[in-house]
C-alpha positions as CSV (number, residue, x, y, z in Angstrom):
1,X,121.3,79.3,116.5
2,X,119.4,76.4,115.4
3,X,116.2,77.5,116.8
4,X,116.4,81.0,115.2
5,X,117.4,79.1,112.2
6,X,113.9,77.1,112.6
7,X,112.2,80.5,113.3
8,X,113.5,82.3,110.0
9,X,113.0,79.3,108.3
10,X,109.3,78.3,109.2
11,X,108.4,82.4,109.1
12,X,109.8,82.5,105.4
13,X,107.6,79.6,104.4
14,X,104.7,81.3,105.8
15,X,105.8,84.4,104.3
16,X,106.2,82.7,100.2
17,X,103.2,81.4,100.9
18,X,101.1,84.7,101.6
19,X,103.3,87.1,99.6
20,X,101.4,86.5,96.1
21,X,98.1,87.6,97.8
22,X,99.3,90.3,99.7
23,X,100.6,91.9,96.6
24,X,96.9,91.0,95.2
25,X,95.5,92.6,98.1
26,X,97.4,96.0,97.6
27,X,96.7,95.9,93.7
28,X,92.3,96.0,94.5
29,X,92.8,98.3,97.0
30,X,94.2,100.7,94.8
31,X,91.8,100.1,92.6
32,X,89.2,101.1,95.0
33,X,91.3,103.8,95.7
34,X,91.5,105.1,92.1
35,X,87.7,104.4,91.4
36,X,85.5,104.9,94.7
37,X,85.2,108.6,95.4
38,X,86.6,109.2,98.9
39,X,83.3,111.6,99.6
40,X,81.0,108.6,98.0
41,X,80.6,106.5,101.8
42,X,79.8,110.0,103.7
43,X,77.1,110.9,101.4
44,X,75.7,108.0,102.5
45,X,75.9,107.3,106.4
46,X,73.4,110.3,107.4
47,X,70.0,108.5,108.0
48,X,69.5,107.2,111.6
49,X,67.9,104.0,110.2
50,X,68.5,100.5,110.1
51,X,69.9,101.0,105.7
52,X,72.6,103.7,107.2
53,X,73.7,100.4,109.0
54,X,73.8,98.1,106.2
55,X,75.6,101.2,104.0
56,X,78.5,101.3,106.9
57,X,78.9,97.9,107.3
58,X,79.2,97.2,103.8
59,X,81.3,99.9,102.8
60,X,84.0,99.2,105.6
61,X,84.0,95.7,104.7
62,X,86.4,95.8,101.6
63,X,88.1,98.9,102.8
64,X,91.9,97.9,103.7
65,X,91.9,100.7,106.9
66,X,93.8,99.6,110.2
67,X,92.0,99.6,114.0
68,X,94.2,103.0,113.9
69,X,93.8,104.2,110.1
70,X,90.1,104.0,110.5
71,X,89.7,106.4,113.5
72,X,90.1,109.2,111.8
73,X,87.9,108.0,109.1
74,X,85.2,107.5,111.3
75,X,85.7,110.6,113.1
76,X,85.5,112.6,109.8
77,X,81.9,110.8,108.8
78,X,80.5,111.8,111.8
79,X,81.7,115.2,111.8
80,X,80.0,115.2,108.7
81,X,76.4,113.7,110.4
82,X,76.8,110.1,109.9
83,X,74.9,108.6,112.6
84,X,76.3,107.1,115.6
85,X,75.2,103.6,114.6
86,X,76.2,104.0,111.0
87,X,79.4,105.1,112.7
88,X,79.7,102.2,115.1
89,X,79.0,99.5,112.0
90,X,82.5,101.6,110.1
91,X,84.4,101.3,112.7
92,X,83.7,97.0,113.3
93,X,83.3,96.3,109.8
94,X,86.8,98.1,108.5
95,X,89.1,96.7,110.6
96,X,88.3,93.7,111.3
97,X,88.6,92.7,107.0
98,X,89.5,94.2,103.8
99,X,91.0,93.0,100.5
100,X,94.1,92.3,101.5
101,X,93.0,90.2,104.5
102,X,90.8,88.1,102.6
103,X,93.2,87.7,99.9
104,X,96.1,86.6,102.9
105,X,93.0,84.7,104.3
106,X,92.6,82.8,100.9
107,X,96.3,81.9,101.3
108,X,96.7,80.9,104.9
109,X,93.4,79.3,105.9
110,X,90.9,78.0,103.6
111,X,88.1,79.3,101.2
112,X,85.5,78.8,104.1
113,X,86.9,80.9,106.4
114,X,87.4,83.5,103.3
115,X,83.7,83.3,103.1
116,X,82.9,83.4,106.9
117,X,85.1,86.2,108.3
118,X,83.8,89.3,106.1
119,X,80.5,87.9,106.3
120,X,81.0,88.1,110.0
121,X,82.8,91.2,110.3
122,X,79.4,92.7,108.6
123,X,77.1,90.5,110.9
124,X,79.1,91.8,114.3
125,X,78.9,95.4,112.4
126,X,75.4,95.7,112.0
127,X,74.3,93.7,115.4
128,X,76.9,96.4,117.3
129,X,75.4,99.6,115.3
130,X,71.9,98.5,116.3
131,X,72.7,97.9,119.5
132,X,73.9,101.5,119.8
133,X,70.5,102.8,117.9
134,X,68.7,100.9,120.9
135,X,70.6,101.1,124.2
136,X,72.4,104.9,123.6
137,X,69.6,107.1,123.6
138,X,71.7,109.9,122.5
139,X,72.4,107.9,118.9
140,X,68.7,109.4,118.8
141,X,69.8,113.1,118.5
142,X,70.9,114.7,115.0
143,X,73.6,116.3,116.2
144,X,76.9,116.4,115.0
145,X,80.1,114.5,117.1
146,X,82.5,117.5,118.6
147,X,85.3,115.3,119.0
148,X,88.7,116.8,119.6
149,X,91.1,117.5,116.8
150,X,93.6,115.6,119.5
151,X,92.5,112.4,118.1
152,X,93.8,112.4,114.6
153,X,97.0,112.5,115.9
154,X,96.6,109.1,116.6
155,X,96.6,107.6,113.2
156,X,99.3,108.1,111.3
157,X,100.1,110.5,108.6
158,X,100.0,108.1,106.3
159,X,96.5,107.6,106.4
160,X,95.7,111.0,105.5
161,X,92.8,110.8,102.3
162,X,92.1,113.7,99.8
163,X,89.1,114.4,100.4
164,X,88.3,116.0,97.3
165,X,89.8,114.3,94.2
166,X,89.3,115.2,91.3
167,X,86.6,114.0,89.1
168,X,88.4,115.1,85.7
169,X,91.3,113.4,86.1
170,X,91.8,110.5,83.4
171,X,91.5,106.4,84.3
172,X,95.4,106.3,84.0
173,X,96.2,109.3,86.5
174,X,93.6,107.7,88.5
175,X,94.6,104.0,88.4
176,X,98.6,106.1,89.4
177,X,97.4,107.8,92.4
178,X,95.4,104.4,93.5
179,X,98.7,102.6,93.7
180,X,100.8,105.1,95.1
181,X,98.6,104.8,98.1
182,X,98.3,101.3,97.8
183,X,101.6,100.4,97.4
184,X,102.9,103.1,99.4
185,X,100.6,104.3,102.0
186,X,99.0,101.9,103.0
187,X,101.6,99.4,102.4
188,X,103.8,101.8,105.1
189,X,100.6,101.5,107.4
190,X,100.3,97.3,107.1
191,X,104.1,96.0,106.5
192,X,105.7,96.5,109.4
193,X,102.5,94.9,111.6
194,X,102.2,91.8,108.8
195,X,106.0,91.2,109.1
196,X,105.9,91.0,113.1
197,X,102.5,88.3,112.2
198,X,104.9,86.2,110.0
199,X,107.3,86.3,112.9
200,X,105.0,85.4,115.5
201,X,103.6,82.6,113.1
202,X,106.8,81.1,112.6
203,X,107.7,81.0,116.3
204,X,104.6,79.6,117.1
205,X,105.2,76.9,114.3
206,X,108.7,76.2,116.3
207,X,107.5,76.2,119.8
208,X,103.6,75.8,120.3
209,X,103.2,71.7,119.4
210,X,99.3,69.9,118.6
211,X,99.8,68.5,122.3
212,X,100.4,72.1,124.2
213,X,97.2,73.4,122.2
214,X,95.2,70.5,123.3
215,X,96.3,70.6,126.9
216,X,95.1,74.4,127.4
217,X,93.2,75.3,124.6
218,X,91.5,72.2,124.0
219,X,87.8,73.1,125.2
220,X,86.5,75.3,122.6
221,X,84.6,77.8,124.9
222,X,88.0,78.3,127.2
223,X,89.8,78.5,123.5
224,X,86.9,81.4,122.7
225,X,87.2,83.0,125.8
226,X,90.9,82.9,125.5
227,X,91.4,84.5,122.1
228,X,88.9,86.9,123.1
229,X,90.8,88.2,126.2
230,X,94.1,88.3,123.9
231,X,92.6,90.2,120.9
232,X,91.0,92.6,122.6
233,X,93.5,95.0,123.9
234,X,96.0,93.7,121.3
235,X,96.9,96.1,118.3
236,X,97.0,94.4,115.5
237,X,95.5,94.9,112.0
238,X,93.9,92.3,110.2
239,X,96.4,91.0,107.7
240,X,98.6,90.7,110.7
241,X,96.6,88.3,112.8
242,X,95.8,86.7,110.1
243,X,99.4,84.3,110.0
244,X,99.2,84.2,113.8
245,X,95.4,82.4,113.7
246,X,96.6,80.4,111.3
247,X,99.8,78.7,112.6
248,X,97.3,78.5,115.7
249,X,94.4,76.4,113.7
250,X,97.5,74.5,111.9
251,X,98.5,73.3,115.8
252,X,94.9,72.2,117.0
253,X,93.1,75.2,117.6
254,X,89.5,75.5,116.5
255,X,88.5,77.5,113.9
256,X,86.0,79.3,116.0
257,X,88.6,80.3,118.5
258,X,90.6,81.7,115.2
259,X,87.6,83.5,114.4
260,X,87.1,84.9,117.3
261,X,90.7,86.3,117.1
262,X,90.4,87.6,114.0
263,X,87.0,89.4,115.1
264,X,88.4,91.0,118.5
265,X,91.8,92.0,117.6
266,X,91.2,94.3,114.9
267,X,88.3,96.2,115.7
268,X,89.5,96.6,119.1
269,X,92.7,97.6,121.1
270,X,93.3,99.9,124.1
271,X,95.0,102.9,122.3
272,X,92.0,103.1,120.0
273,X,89.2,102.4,122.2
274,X,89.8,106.2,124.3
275,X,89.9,107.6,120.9
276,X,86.6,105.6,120.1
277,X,85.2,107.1,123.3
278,X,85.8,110.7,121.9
279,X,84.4,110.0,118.6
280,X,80.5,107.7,120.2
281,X,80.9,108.7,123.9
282,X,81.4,106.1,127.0
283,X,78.2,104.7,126.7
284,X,78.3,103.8,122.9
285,X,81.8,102.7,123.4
286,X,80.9,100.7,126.1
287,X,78.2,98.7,123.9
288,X,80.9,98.9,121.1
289,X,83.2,96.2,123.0
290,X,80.6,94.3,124.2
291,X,78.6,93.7,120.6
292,X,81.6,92.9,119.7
293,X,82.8,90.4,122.5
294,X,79.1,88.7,122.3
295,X,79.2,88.4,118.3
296,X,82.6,87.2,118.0
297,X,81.5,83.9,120.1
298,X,78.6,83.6,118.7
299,X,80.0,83.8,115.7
300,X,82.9,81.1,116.5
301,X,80.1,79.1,117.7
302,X,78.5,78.8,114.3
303,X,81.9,78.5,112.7
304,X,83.1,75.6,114.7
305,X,79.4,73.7,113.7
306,X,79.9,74.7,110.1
307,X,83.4,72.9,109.9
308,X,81.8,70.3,112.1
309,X,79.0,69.4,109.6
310,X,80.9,69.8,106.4
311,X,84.0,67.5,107.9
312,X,86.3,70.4,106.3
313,X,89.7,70.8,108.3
314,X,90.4,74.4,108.7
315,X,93.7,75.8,107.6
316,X,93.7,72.6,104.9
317,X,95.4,74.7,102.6
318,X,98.1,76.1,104.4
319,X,98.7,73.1,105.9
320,X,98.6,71.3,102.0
321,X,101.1,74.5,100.6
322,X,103.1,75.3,103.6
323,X,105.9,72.5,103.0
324,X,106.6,73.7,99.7
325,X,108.1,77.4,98.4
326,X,107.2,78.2,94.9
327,X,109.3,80.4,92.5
328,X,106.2,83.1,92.4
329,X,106.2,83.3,96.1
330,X,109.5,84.2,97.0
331,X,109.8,86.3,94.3
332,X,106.6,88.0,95.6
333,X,108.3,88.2,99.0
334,X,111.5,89.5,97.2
335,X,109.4,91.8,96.0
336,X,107.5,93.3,99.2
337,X,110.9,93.4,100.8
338,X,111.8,95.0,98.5
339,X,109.1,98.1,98.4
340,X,110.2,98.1,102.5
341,X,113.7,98.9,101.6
342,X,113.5,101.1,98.7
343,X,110.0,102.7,99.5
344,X,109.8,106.1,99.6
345,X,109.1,106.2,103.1
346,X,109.2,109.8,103.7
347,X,106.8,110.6,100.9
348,X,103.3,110.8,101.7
349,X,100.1,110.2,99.2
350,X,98.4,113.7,100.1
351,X,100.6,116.1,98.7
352,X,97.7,117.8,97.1
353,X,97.2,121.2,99.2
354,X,93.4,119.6,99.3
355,X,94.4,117.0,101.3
356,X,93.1,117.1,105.0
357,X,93.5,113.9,107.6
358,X,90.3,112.4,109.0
């Protein structure tokens, strides 16, 4: 009992201390939501050129879409011609941040690694989308992706957009159907996965100590390699990892190792990779996990010399916060259990006839 004690008691520090910015999180994305025409990315993805690329990757960026909300996403842009590089650069840059990520990222790390990991999610976006320009000689052909309806049934209802909103409705029925997805689709989508992180963070905080991180995970390349191997056929979204690098970094790990997790897991896991297959083919797919395997270390390469320069200690703020439980973040965390428990979790965003998934 004591240990589960310990465990409930380290995972609701962790939790106070990310619950403001999580709520943050879900408040911009509805904003984008309410203000960013669902149509406005697809209009934009077409060209098979190196700006369709940059369009993807910086769209998907700030999008809060899961490694499972965003297949149907993706699917729907290529359907509609996006190119398969344009495509690819979605699909890495999406997942793997988003508001609410880089809000709990904020909260649980530092501001460096704020800065860093959607700045490498768009790096490992655009090197992977022109990878697949270059090596998949069928990213050449204007044609349009056939991929079975099958795959939608993949992503959850709940991540069904309206495609067509309205452009006459006013700011305030706007800004009200922005957070009723926010708050309540999406939040459905990300909860349950950010509340099984906060778990796995707090057991980590009670079990893993500075010396058992040292022992095996000491040598940053086999820390790399390690967190690479783990995130990769992992699901889990990007707020979620996000307490589980953490309590890692805040035991020894280094920060390129968490980077590297934070990378991988996201944008790739092996329910979602046979759907990616259907959506770029084997080939693309193929190059898909590998730009993104050769990226994230690079990437945790440059973040480890970054921290190494500056003398900044990664997770400093976390580890600065994470003693002490103030009034605004438990009441946050009151407050996110309590949209799980009263939630209208039968009730879905789309109930316009409009609405299609994907």
């Amino acid at each position: 009992m004591i240990i589960l004690e310990r465990i409930l008691v380290e995972s609701w520090n962790v939790l106070c201390l990310s619950a403001p910015y999580m709520l943050l999180g879900f408040f911009i994305a509805g904003l984008l939501k309410a203000f960013v025409p669902d149509n406005f990315v697809a209009r934009h993805l077409g060209g098979e050129n190196k700006a369709s690329l940059f369009k993807a990757a910086a769209f998907g960026v700030p999008i809060p879409l899961c490694s499972c909300g965003v297949l149907p996403a993706a699917a729907g842009l290529r359907r509609q011609g996006a190119s398969k590089g344009a495509t690819t650069s979605f699909l890495i840059s999406t997942p793997e941040t988003g508001v609410d990520s880089m809000a709990i990222t904020w909260a649980l790390l530092d501001p460096l690694m704020t800065v860093f990991r959607p700045l490498s999610a768009f790096f490992t976006a655009m090197v992977t989308g022109q990878m697949v320009r270059f090596f998949d000689a069928k990213a050449l052909e204007k044609k349009r992706c056939e991929a079975p309806m099958a795959m939608f049934a993949m992503a959850s209802e709940s991540s069904c957009e309206c495609l067509d909103s309205s452009p006459r409705a006013s700011v305030v029925q706007r800004l009200k159907k922005g957070m009723q997805f926010s708050f309540g689709d999406l939040f459905r989508d990300i909860s349950g996965w950010f509340f099984v992180g906060v778990g796995i963070a707090g057991m980590i905080t009670v079990f893993i100590s500075p010396e058992m991180v040292e022992a095996y995970l000491g040598n940053p390349i086999i820390a790399m390699l390690a967190m690479l191997m783990i995130g990769t056929p992992l699901y889990v979204c990007a707020t979620a990892s996000t307490p589980i690098a953490a309590a890692l970094v805040l035991k020894g790990l280094n920060p390129g190792a968490a980077l590297v997790f934070l990378l991988a897991g996201p944008a790739t896991n092996a329910a979602a990779l046979s759907v990616i297959t259907g959506i770029l083919g084997k080939r693309a797919t193929v190059i898909y996990v590998v730009g993104i395997m050769l990226s994230s270390i690079l990437l945790g390469f440059a973040v480890d010399g970054v921290y190494s320069v500056t003398g900044l200690a990664a997770g400093w703020q976390a580890g600065a916060e994470h003693a002490g439980r103030t009034l605004v973040g438990m009441l946050s965390a009151m407050v996110l259990f309590g949209l799980v428990l009263f939630g209208r979790s039968g009730e879905s965003g789309c109930s316009d006839p409009a609405c299609h998934c994907g």
